[in-house]
C-alpha positions as CSV (number, residue, x, y, z in Angstrom):
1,X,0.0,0.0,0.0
2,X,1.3,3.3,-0.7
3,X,0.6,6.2,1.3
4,X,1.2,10.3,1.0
5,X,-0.1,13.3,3.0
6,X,-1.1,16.0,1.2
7,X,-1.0,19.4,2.9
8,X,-3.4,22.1,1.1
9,X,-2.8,25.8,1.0
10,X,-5.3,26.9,3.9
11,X,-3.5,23.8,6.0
12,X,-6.0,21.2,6.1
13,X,-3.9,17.8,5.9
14,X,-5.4,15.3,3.9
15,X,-4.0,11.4,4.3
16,X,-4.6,8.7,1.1
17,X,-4.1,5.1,1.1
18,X,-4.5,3.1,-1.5
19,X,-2.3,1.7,-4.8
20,X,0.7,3.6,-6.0
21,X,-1.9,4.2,-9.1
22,X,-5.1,5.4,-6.5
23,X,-2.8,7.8,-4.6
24,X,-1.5,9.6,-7.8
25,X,-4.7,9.6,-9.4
26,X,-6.0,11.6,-6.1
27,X,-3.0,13.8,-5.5
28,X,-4.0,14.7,-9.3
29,X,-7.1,15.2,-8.6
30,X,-6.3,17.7,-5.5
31,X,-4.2,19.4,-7.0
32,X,-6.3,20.5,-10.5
33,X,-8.8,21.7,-8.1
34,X,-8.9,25.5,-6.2
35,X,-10.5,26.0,-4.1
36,X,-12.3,29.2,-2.3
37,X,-11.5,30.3,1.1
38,X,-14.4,28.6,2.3
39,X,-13.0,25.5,1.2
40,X,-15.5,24.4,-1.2
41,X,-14.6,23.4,-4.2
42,X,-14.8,25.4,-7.6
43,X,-15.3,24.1,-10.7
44,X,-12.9,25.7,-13.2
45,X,-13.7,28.2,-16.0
46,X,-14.8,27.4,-19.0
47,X,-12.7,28.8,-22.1
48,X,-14.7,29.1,-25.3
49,X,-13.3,26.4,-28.0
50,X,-12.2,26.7,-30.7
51,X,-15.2,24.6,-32.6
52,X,-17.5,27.4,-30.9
53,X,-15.4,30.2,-33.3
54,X,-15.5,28.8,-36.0
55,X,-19.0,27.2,-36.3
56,X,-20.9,28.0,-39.8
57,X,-23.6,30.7,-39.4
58,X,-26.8,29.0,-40.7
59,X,-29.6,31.4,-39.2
60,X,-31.9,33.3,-41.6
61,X,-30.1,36.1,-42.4
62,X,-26.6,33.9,-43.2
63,X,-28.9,31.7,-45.5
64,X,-30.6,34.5,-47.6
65,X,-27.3,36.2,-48.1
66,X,-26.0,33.1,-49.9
67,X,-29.0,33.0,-51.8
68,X,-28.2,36.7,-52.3
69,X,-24.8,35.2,-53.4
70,X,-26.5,32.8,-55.8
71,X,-28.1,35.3,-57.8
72,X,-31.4,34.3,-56.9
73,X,-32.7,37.9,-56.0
74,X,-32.0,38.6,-59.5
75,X,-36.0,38.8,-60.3
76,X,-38.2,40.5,-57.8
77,X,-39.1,37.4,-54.7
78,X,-41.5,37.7,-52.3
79,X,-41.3,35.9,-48.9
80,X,-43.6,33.0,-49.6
81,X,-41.1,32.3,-52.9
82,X,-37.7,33.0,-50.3
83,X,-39.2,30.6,-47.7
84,X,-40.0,27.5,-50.3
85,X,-36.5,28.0,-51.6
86,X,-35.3,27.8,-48.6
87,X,-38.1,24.7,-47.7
88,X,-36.2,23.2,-50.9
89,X,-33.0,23.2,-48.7
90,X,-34.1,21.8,-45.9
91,X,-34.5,24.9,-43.8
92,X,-38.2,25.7,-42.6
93,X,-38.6,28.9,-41.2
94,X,-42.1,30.5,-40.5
95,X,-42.2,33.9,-42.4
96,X,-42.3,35.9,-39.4
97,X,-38.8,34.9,-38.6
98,X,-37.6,35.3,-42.0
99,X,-39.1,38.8,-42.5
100,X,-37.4,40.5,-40.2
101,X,-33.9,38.8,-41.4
102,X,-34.7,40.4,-44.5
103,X,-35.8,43.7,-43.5
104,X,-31.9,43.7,-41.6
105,X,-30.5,42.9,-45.3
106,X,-32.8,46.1,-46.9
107,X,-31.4,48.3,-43.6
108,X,-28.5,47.2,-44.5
109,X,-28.3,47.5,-48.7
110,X,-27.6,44.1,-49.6
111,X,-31.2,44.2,-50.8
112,X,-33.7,46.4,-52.2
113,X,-37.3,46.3,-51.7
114,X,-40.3,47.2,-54.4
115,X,-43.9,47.5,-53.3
116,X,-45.9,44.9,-56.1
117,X,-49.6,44.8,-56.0
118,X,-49.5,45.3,-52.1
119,X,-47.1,43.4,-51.7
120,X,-43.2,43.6,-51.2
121,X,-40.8,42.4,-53.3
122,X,-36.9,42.4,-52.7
123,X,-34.2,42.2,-55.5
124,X,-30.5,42.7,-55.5
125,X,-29.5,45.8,-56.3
């Protein structure tokens, strides 16, 4: 059996028996963890990874502005003809979500947006 004493920084002594393998894992263990003055433990802080910066954007707004890139604003669309496309994909979105991703693209001039039979229309510009 192999033994250690661990003392920790606010002085609490800590004994462990076990195999040479059990002790090591635990003095491991003790040692990744801080802890607070109150001597609970904390768990440690999580870092953003790096799979979380580089995801894809595939909301609303990323998806019409590939379609943008496509060249499929070239004709006047409406948002029932944007949200089949779209359907056609494999990406359903209700038009009240999609409306407002393409009002952002007018605001910002990436589209344009022409009032047909009461009804809007965007193209590229």
């Amino acid at each position: 059996m192999a033994k250690a004493q661990v003392v920790t920084k606010d002085g609490t002594t800590i004994m462990i028996e076990g195999t040479p393998d059990e002790v090591s894992l635990m003095i491991e263990r003790l040692s990744a963890k801080k802890t607070q003055p109150s001597g609970r433990a904390v768990k440690p802080q999580r870092t953003k990874s790096a799979k979380r910066t580089n995801r894809i954007k595939t909301g609303p707004a990323a998806l019409i502005a590939q379609m943008i890139e496509a060249a499929f604003f070239k004709k006047p669309r409406g948002l029932g003809e944007i949200r089949s496309d779209l359907a056609q994909n494999g990406y359903f979105y209700p038009r009240t979500t999609l409306s407002p991703a393409v009002l952002r693209l007018v605001r910002s001039r990436a589209l344009r947006r022409i009032k047909d039979g009461g009804a809007w229309k965007y193209v590229c510009q």
